[in-house]
C-alpha positions in Angstrom: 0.8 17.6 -14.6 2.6 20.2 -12.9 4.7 19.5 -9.7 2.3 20.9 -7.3 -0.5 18.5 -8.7 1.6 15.8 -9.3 2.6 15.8 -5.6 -0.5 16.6 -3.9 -2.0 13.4 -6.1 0.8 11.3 -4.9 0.5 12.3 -1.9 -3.6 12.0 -1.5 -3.0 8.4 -3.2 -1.2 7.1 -0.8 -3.3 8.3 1.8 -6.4 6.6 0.3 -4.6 3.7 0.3 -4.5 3.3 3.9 -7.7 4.8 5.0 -9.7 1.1 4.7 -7.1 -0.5 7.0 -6.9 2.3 9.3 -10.8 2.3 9.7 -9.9 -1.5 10.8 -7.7 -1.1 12.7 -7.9 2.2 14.7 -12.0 2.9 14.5 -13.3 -0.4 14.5 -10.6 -2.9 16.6 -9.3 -0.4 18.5 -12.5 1.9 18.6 -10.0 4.9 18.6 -11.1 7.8 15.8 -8.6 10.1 17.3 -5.8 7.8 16.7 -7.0 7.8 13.4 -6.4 11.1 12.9 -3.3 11.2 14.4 -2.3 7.7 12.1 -3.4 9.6 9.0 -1.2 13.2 9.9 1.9 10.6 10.7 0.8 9.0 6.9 1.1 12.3 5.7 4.5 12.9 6.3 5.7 10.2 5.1 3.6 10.1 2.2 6.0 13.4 1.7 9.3 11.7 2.5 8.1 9.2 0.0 7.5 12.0 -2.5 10.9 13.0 -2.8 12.6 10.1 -1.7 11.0 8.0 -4.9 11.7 11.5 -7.1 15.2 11.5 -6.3 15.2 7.7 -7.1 13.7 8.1 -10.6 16.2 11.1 -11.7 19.2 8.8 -10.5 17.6 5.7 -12.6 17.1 5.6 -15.8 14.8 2.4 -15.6 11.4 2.8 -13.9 10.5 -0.6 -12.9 14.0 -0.5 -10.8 13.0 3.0 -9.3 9.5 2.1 -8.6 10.7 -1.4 -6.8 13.5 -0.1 -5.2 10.8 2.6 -3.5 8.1 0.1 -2.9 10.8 -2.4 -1.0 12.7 0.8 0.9 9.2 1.4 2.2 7.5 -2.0 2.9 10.4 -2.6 4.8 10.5 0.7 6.6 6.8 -0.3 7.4 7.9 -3.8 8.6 10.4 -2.0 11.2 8.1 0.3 12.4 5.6 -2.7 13.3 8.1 -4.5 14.5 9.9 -2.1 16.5 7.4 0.9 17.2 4.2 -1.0 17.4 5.1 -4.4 19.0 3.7 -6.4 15.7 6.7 -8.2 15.4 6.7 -11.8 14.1 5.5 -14.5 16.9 4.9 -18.5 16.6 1.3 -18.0 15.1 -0.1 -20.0 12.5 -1.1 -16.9 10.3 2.2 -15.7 10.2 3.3 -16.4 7.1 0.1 -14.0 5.9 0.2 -10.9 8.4 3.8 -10.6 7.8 3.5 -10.0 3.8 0.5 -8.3 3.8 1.9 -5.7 6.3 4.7 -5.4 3.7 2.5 -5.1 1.3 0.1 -2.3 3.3 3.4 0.4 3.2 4.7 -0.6 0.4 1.4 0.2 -1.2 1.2 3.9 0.1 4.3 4.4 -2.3 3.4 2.4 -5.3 -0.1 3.1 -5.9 0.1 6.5 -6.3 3.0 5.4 -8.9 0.9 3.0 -11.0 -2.4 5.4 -10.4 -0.8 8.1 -12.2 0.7 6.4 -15.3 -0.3 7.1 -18.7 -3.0 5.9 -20.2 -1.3 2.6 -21.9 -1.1 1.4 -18.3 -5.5 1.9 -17.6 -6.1 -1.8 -17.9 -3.9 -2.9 -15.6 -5.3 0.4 -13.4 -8.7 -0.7 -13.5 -8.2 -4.4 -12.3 -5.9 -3.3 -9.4 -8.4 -0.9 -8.6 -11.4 -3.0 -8.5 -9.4 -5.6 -6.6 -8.3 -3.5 -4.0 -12.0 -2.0 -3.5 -13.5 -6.2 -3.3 -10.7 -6.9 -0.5 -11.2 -3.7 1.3 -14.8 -3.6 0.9 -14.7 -7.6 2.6 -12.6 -7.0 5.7 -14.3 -4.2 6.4 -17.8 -5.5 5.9 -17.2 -8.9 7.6 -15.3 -6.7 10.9 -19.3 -4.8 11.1 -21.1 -7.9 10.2 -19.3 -10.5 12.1 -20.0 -10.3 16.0 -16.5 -8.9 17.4 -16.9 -12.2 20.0 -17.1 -14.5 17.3 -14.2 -13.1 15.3 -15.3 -11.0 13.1 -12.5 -8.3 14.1 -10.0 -10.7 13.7 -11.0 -12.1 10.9 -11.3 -9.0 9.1 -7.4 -8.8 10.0 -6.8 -12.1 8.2 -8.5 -10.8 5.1 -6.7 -7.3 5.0 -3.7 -9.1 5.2 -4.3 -12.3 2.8 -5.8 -8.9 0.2 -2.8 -7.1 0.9 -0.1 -10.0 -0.2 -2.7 -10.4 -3.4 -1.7 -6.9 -4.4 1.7 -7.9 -5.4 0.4 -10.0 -8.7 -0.8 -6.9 -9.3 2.6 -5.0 -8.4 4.4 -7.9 -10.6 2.6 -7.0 -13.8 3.0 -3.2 -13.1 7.2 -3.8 -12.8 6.9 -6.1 -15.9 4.9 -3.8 -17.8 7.2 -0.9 -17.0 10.5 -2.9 -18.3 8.9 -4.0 -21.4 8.4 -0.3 -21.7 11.9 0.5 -21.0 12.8 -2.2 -23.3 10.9 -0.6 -26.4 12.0 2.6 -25.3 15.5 3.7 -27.7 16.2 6.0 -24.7 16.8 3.4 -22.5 
């Protein structure tokens, strides 16, 4: 794939990624389309950032699992601080805590690693397929049960609780891509 494609993929991965949240959470909590926009052009650029950032990472590693970690935790952690400090979603006494906190983790993180594990070779379709599917049951849920659900009776928050719980289930998913990639390194005589 040539650099061009290979970055405009990544880059329209990642942006895929968060498009079912933001729908949540902009259009249908906070009944805002235009700062949906605006969410998906700030996306953007750091879908570029993220670009080069985890480029720059893989030509100074020679193991791809530790590149493709060290990116997903530099940016699920960017994302945390940003919530936390830019959007006022920082950690509170609530009992659902423990799940909004990983899952929002797991929501930035994502918008770097999936456009990693989406564009691996073949050998890795299996494990491409069943992340797929899984991510399109959890999205598909929240975002049917925040329509469905009467926004007095829950249903918005709810579909919060799901995003998030769906989120934190991605990184069984994440675990077997980083496993898979070091018993590649492993067998490779490169490495």
């Amino acid at each position: 794939m040539g650099g061009m494609k290979q970055f405009l993929c990544f880059v329209g991965i990642g942006l895929v990624s968060t498009i079912p949240g933001e729908v949540l959470n902009q259009v249908l909590s906070h009944r805002n389309p235009r700062a949906f926009g605006v969410t998906m052009i700030s996306y953007t650029a750091l879908m570029v950032v993220g670009y080069f950032v985890g480029e720059a990472g893989s030509r100074g590693n020679r193991r791809p699992a530790t590149a493709a970690r060290n990116q997903y935790l530099l940016f699920g952690s960017l994302g945390l601080a940003v919530e936390w400090l830019l959007l006022g979603n920082a950690p509170v006494l609530e009992l659902l805590q423990p799940i909004v906190q990983p899952g929002m983790f797991t929501f930035w993180g994502t918008m770097m690693l999936a456009p990693r594990l989406l564009r691996e070779p073949s050998a890795f379709a299996a494990l491409k397929r069943a992340t797929l599917r899984y991510f399109v049951a959890f999205s598909g849920l929240y975002l049917l049960v925040a329509l469905v659900v009467p926004r007095e009776k829950g249903g918005i928050y709810l579909g919060f609780i799901i995003f998030a719980a769906g989120y934190t289930g991605l990184n069984v998913y994440y675990w077997r891509y980083f496993r898979q990639l070091r018993a590649n390194e492993d067998s490779d005589p490169a490495n």
